[in-house]
Structures are given as C-alpha cells and as structure tokens.
PDB file of N, CA, C and O in Angstrom:
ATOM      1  N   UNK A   1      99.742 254.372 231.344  1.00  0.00           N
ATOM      2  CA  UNK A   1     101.013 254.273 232.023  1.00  0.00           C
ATOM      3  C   UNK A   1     100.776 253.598 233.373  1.00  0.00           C
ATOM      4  O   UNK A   1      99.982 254.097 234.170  1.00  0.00           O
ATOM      5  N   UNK A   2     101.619 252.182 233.721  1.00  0.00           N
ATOM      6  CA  UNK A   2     101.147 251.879 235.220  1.00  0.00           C
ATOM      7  C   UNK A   2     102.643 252.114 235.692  1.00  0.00           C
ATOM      8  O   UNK A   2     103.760 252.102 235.174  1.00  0.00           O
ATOM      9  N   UNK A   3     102.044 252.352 237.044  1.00  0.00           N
ATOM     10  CA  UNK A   3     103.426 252.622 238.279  1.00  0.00           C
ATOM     11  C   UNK A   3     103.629 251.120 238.741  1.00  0.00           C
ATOM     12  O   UNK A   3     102.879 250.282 239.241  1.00  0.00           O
ATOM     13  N   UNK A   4     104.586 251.132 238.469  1.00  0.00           N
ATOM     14  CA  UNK A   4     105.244 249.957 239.096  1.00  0.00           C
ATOM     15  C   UNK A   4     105.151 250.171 240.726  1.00  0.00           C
ATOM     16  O   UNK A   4     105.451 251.258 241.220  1.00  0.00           O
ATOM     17  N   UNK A   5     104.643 248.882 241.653  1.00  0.00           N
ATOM     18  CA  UNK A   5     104.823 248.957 243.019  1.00  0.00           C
ATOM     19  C   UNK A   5     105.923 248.271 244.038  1.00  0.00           C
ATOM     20  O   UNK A   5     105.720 247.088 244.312  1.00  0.00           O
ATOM     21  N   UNK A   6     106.877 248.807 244.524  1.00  0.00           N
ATOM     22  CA  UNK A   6     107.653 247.949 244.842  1.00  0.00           C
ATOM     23  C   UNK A   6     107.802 246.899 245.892  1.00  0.00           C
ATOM     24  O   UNK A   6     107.950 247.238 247.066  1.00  0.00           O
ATOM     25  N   UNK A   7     107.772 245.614 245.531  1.00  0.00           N
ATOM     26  CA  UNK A   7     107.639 244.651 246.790  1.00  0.00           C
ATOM     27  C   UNK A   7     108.066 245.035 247.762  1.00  0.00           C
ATOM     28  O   UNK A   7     108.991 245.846 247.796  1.00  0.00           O
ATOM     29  N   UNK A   8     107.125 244.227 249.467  1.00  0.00           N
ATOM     30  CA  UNK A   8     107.444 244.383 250.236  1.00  0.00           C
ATOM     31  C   UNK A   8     109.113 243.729 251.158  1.00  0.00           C
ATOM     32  O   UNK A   8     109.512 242.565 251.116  1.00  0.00           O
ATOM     33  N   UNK A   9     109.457 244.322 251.539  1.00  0.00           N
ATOM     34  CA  UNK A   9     110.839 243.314 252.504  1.00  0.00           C
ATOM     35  C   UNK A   9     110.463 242.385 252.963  1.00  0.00           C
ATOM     36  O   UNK A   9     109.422 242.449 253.618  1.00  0.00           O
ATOM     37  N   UNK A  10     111.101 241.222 252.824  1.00  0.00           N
ATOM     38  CA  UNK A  10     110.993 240.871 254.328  1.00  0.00           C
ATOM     39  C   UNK A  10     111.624 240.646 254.819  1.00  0.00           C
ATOM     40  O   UNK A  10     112.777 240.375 254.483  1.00  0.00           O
ATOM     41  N   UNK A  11     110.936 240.657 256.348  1.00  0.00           N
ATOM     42  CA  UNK A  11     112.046 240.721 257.528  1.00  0.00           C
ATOM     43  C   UNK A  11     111.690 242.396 258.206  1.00  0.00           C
ATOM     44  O   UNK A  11     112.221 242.832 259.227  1.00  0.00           O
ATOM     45  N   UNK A  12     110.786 243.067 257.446  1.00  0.00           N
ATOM     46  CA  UNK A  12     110.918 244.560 257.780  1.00  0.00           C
ATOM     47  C   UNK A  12     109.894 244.189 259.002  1.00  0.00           C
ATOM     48  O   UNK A  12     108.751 243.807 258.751  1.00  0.00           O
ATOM     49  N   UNK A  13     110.356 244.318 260.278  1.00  0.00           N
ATOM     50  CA  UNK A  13     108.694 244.260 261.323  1.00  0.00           C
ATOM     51  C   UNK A  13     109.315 245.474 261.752  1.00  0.00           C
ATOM     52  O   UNK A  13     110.469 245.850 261.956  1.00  0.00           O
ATOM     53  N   UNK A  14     107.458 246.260 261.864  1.00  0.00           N
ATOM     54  CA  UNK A  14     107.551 247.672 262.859  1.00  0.00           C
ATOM     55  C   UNK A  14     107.693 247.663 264.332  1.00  0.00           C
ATOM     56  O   UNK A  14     107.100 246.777 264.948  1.00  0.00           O
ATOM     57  N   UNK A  15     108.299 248.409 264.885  1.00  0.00           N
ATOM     58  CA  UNK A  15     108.942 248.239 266.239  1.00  0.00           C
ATOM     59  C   UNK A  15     107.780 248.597 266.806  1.00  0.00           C
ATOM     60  O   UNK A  15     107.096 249.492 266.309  1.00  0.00           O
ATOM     61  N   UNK A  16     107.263 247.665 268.382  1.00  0.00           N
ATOM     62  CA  UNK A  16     106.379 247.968 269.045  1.00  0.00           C
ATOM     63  C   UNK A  16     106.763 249.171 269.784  1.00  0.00           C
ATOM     64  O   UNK A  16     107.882 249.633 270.006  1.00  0.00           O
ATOM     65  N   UNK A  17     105.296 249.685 270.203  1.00  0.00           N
ATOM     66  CA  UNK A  17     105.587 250.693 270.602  1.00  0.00           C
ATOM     67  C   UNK A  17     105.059 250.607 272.194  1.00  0.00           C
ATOM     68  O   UNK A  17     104.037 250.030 272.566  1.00  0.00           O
ATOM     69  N   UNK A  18     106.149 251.426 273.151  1.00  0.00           N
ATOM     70  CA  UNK A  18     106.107 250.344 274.699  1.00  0.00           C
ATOM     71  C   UNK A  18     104.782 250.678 275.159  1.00  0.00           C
ATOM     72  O   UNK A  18     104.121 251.621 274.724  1.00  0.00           O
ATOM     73  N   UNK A  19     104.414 249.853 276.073  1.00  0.00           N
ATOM     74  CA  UNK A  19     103.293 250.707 276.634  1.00  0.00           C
ATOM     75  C   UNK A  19     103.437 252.069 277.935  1.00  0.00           C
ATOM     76  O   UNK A  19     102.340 252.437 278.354  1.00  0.00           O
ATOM     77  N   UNK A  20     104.547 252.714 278.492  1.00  0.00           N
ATOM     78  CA  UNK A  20     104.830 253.623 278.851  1.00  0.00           C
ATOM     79  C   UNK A  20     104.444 254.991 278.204  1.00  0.00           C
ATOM     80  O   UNK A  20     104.367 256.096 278.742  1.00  0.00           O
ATOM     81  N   UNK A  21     104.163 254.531 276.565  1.00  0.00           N
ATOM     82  CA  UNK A  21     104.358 256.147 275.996  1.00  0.00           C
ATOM     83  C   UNK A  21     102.413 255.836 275.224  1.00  0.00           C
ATOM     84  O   UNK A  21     101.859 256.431 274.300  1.00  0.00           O
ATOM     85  N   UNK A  22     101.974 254.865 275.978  1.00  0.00           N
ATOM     86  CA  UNK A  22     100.656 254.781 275.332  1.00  0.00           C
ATOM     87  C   UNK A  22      99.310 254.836 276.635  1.00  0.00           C
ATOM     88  O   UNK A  22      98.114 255.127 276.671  1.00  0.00           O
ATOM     89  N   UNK A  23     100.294 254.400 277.522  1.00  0.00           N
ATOM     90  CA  UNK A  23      99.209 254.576 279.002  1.00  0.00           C
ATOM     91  C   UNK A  23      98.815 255.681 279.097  1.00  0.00           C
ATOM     92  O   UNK A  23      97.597 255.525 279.185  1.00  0.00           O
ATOM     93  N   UNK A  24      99.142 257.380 279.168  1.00  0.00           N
ATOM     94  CA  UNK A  24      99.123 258.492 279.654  1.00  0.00           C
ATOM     95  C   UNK A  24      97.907 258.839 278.317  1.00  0.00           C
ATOM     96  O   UNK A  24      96.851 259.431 278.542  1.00  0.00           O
ATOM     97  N   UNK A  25      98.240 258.434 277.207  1.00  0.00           N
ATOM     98  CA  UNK A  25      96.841 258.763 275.979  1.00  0.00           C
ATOM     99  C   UNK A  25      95.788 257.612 276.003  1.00  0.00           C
ATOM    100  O   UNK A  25      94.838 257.530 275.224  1.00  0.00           O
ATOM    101  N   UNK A  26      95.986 257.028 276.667  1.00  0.00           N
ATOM    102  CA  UNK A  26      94.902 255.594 276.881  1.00  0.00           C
ATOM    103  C   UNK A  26      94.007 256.465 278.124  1.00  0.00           C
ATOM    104  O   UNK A  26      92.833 256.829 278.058  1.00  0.00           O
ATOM    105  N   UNK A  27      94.924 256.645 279.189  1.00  0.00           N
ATOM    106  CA  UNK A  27      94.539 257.316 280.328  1.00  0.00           C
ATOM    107  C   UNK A  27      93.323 258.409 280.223  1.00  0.00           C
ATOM    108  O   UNK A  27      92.262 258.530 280.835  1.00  0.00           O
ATOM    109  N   UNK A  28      93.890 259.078 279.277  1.00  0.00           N
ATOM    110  CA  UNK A  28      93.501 260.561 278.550  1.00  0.00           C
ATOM    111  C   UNK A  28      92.010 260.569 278.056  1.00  0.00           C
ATOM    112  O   UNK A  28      91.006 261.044 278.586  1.00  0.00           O
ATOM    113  N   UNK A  29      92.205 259.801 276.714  1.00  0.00           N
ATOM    114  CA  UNK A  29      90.876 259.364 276.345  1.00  0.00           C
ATOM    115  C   UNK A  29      89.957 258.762 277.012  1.00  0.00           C
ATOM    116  O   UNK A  29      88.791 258.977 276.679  1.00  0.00           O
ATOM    117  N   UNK A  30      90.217 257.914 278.050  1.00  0.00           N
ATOM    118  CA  UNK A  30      88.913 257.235 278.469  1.00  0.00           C
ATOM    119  C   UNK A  30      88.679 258.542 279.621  1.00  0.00           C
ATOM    120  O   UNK A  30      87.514 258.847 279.365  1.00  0.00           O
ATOM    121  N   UNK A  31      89.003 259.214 280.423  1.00  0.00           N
ATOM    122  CA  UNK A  31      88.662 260.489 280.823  1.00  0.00           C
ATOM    123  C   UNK A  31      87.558 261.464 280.055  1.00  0.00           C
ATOM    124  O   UNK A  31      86.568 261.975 280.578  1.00  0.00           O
ATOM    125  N   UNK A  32      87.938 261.571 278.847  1.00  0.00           N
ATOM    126  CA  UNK A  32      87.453 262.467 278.091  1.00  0.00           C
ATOM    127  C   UNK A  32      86.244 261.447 277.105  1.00  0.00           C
ATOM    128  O   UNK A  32      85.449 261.885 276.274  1.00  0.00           O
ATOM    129  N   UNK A  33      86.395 260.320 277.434  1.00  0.00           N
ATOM    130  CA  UNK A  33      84.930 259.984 276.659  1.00  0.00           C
ATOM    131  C   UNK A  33      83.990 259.471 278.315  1.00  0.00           C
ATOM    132  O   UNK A  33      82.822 259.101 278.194  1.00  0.00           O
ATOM    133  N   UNK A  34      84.569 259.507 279.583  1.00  0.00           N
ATOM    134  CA  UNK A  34      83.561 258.984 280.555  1.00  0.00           C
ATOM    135  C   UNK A  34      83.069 260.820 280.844  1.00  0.00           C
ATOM    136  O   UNK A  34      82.070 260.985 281.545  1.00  0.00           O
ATOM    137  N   UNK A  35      83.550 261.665 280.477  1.00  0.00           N
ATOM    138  CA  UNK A  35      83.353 263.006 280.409  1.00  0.00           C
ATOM    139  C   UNK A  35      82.270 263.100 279.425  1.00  0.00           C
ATOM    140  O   UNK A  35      81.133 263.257 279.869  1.00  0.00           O
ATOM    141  N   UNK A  36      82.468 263.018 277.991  1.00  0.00           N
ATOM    142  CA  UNK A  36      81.354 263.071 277.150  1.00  0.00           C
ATOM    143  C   UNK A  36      80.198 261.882 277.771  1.00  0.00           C
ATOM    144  O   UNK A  36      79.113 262.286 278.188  1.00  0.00           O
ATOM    145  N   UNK A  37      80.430 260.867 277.783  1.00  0.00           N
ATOM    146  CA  UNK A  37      78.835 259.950 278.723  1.00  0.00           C
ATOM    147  C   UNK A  37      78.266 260.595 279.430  1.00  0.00           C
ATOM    148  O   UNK A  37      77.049 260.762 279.340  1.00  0.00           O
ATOM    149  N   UNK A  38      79.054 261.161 280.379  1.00  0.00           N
ATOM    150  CA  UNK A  38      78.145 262.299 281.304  1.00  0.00           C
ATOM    151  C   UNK A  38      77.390 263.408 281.121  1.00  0.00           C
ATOM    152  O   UNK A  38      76.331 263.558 281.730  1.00  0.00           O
ATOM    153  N   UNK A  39      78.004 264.560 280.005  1.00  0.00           N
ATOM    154  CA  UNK A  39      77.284 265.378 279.475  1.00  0.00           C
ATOM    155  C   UNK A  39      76.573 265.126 278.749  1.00  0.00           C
ATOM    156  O   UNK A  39      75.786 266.032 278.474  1.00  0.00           O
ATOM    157  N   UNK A  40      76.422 263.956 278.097  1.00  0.00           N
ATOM    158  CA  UNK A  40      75.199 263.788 276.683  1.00  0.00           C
ATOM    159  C   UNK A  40      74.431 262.121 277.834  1.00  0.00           C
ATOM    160  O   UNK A  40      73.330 261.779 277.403  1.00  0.00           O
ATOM    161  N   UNK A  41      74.799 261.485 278.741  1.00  0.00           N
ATOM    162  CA  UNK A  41      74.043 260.949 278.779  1.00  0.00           C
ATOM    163  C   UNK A  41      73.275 260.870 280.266  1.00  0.00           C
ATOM    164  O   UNK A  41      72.063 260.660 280.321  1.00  0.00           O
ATOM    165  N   UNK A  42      74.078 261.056 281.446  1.00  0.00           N
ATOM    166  CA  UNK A  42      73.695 261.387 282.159  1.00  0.00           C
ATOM    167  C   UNK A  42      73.203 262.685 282.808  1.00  0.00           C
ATOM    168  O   UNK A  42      72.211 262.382 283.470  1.00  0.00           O
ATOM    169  N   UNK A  43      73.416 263.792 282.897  1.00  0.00           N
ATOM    170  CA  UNK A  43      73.345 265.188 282.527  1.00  0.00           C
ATOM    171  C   UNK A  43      71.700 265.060 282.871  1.00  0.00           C
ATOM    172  O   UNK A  43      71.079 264.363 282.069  1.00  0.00           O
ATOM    173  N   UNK A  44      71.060 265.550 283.783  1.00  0.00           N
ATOM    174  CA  UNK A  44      69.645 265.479 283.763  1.00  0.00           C
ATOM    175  C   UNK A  44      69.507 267.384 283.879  1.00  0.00           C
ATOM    176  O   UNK A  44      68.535 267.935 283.361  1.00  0.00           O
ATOM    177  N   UNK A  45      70.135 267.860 284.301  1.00  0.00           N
ATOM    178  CA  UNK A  45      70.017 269.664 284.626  1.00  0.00           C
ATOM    179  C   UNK A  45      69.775 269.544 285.960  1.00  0.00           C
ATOM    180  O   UNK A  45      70.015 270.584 286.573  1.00  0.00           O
ATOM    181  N   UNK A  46      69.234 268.292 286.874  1.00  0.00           N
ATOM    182  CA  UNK A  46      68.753 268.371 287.917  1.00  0.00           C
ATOM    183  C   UNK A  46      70.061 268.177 289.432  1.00  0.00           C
ATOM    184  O   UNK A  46      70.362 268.907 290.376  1.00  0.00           O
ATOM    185  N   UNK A  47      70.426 267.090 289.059  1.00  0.00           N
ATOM    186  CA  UNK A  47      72.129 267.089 289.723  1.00  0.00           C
ATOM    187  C   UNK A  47      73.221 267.546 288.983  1.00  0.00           C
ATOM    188  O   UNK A  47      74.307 266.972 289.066  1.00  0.00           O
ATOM    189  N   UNK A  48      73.066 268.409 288.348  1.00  0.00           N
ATOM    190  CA  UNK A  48      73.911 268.998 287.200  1.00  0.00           C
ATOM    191  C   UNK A  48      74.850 269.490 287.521  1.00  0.00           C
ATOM    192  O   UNK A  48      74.640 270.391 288.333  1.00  0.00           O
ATOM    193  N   UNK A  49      76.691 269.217 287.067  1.00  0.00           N
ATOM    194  CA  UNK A  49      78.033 269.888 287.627  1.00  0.00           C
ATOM    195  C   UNK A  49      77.836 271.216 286.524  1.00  0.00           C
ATOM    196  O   UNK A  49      78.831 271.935 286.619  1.00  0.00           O
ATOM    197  N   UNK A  50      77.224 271.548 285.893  1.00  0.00           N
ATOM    198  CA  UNK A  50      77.043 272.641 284.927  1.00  0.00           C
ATOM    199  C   UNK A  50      74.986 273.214 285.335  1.00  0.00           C
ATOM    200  O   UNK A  50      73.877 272.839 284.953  1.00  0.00           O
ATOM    201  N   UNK A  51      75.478 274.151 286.183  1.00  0.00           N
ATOM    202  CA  UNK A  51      73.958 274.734 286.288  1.00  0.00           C
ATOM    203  C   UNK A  51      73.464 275.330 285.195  1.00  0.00           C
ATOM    204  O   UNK A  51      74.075 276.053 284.408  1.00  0.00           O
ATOM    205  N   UNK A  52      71.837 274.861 285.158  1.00  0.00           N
ATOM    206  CA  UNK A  52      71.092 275.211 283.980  1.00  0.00           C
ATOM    207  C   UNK A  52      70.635 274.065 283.090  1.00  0.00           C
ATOM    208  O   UNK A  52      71.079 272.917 283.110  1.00  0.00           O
ATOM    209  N   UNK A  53      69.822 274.479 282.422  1.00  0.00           N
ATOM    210  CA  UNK A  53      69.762 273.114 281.105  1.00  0.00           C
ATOM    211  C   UNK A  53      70.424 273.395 280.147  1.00  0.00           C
ATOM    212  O   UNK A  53      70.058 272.542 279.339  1.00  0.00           O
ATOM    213  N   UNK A  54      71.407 274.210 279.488  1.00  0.00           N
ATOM    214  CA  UNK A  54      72.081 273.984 278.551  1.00  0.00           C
ATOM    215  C   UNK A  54      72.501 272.751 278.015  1.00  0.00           C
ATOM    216  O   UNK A  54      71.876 272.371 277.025  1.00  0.00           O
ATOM    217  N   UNK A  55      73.356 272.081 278.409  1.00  0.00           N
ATOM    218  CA  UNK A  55      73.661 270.856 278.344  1.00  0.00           C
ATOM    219  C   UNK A  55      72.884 270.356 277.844  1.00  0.00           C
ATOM    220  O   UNK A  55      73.073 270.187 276.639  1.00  0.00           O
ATOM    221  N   UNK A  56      71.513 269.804 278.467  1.00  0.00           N
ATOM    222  CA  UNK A  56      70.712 269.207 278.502  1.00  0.00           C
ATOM    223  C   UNK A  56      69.673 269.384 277.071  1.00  0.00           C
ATOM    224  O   UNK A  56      69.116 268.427 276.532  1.00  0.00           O
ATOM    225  N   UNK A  57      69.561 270.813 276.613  1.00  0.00           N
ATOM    226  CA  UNK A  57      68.797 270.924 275.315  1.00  0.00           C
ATOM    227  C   UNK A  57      69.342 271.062 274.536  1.00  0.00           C
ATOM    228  O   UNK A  57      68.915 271.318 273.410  1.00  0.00           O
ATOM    229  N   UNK A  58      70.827 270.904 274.958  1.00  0.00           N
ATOM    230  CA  UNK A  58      71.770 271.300 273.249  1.00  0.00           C
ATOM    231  C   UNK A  58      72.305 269.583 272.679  1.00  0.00           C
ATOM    232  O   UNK A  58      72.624 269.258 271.535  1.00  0.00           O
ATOM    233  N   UNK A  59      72.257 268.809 273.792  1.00  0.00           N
ATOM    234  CA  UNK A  59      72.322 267.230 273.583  1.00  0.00           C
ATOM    235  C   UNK A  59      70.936 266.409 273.592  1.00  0.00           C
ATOM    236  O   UNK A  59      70.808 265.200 273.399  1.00  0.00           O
ATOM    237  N   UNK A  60      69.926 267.359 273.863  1.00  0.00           N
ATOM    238  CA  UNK A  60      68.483 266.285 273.776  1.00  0.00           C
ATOM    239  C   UNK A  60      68.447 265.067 272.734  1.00  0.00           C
ATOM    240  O   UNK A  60      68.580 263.886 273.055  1.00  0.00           O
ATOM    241  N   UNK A  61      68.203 265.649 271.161  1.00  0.00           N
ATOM    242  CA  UNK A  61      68.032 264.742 269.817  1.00  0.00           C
ATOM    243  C   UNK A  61      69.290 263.705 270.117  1.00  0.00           C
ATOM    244  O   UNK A  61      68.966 262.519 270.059  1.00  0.00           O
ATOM    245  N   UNK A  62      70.503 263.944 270.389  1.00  0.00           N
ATOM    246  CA  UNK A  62      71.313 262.917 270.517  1.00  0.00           C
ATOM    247  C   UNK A  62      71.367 262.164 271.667  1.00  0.00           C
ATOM    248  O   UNK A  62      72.210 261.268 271.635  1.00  0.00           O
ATOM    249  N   UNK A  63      70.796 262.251 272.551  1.00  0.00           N
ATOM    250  CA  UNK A  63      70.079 261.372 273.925  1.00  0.00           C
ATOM    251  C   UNK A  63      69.006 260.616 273.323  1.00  0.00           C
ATOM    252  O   UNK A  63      68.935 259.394 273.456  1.00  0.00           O
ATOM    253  N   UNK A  64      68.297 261.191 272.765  1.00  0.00           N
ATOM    254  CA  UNK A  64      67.358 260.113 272.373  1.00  0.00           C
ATOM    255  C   UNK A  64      68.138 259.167 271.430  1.00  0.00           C
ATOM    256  O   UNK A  64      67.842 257.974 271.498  1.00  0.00           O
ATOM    257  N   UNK A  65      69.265 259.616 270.408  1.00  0.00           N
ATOM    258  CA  UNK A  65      69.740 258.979 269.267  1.00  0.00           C
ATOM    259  C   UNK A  65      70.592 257.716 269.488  1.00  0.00           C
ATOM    260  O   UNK A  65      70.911 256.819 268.707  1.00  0.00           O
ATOM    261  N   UNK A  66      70.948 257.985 271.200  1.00  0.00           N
ATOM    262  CA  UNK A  66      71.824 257.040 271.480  1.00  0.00           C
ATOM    263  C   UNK A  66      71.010 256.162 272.479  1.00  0.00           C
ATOM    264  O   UNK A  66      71.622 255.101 272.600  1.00  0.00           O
ATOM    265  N   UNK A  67      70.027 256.166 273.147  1.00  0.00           N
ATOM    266  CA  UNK A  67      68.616 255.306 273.691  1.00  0.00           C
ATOM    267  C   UNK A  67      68.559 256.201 275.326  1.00  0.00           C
ATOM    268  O   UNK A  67      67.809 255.939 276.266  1.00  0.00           O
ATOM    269  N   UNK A  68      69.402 257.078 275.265  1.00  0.00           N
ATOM    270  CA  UNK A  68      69.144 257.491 276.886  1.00  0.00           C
ATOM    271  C   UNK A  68      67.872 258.323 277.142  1.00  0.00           C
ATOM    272  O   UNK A  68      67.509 259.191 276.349  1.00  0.00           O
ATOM    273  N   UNK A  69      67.087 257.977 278.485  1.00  0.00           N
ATOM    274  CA  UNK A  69      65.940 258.489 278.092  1.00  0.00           C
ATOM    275  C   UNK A  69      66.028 259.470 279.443  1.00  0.00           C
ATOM    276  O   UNK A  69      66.690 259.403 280.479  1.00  0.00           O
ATOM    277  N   UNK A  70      64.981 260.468 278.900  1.00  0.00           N
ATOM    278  CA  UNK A  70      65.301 262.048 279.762  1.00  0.00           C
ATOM    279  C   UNK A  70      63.810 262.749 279.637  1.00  0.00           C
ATOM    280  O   UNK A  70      63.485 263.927 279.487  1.00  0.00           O
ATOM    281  N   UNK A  71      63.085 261.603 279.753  1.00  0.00           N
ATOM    282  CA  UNK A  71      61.707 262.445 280.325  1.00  0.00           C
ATOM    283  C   UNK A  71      61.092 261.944 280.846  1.00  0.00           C
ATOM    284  O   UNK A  71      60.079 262.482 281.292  1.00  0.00           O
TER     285      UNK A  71
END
C-alpha cells in the first residue's frame, strides 16, 4: 500500500521570524556556552569562581578531549 504525498504549494513562504523575539535566546545561549568554556576549559581550581577542584576533576578527560591542557 503506498501513501500518496501531497504536493507542495506554491507561493506558501514561512513568515520570518523578527529578530526582536530571537536576540534575548541568541543573548541567552552564548552566555551559557561562554559559561560552559569556562568551567570545562578554563577552570584551573587555582583562580577558581567555584572553590575546590571539583570542577576541575569532574571535566579533566573532556579537557583533554577538547585540546585544553591542565598540567
């Protein structure tokens, strides 16, 4: 049995979407990944905003995985 697929329109274009409602999650994310760089790549335990090495031995294998070097 095949399903029939039904052609596309045309003329159908998807409405852009403004950049007002995309800045504030653009904003967002690059926050939260210059946040992750820091904990997995800069993060030494030594100037550390999180005292201790936690950080630091729970991201080791993936410091090395990504070329940052920490010894």
């Amino acid at each position: 049995m095949t399903h029939a697929v039904p052609a596309p329109t045309t003329g159908a274009v998807p409405a852009p979407i403004p950049l007002r409602e995309i800045a504030p999650w653009a904003i967002f994310a690059g926050v939260v990944m210059l946040v992750l760089l820091y904990l997995v790549g800069i993060d030494q335990g030594v100037t550390s905003l999180v005292p201790g090495a936690m950080i630091h031995e729970f991201v080791h294998d993936g410091r090395h995985l990504l070329g940052f070097p920490c010894h």
